[in-house]
Phi, psi and omega in degrees: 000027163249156195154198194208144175236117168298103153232116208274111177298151166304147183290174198286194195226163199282164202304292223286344168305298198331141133109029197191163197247111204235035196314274192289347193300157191265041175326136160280179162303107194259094174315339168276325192283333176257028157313310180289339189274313194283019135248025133286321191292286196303298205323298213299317213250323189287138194054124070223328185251152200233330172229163210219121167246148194206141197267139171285008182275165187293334159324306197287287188324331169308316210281312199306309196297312159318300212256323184238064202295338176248003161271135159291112181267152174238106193259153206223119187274013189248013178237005174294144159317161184311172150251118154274021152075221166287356146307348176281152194072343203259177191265168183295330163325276184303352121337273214280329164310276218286004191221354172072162188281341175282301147343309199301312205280345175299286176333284168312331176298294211218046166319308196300353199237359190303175169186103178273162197301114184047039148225236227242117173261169185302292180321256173006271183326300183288015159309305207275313162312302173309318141335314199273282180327338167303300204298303157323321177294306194296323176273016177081348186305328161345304199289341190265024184040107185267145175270133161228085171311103201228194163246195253240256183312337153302290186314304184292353158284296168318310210309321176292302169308339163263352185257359197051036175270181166266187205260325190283018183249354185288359177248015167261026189234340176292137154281139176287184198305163161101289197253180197213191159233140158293088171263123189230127223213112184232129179062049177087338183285116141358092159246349182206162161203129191228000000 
């Protein structure tokens, strides 16, 4: 169980996306605005990950096929971003217009306890990642520094189960769209982050 795991957030999304909260929604890649990360991703990446696990929305999907145009990916429904339910697409504003302050102020308080309106509660979501990463350990993929194209609240999720934090110190660990964090990890244990 030592190696090391790439975890690469997805490139940015086309301009109407931007600035919304888009967990499930399937936004594409706007492949011109992430160009420069996805030949940083591949130069960076290539010969070193042997394996590629990927969120089936078209964002990920995309930046992996882009970065490991010849590897075989593997897409996995346990690495998609939350669903925010009826929250999706809309901006924090309109989030706030439409669920009032006190939700709002529930959210902030208590993420980790969230549940959104007709999606996803937080407990849930972090199942299915902490599932995938298990899942990773236990079958060895490790020795091959496995790559995982992902989101946002996946990294941030991982950062917490592997750095053992809480859920509000975990956005000081997303990367930006495009890029990525380094985990290096001997006998299943933490030892680096980059």
């Amino acid at each position: 169980m030592d190696g090391k795991i790439f975890l690469v957030r997805h490139g940015e999304v086309s301009a109407e996306y931007r600035g919304r909260y888009i967990g499930s929604t399937d936004a594409p890649l706007d492949i011109d605005a992430a160009q420069n990360a996805l030949l940083n991703l591949r130069r960076n990446l290539n010969g070193i990950c042997r394996s590629c696990f990927c969120s089936p929305l078209k964002r990920a999907a995309a930046t992996a096929e882009n970065v490991f145009p010849d590897m075989k990916i593997v897409y996995d429904p346990r690495l998609r971003e939350i669903d925010f339910g009826e929250w999706e697409n809309l901006t924090f504003e309109e989030i706030r217009q439409t669920a009032g302050c006190k939700v709002i102020q529930r959210w902030c308080d208590a993420p980790d306890e969230m549940v959104f309106p007709g999606g996803e509660s937080y407990p849930q979501f972090a199942l299915r990642v902490d599932d995938f990463f298990n899942w990773i350990l236990l079958h060895g993929y490790m020795a091959g520094n496995p790559c995982v194209v992902t989101h946002g609240g996946v990294i941030m999720r991982a950062m917490e189960k592997f750095l053992q934090i809480p859920h509000a110190e975990s956005i000081k660990w997303l990367p930006p769209r495009g890029e990525m964090r380094i985990l290096t990890l001997v006998n299943g244990e933490l030892t680096d982050v980059q």
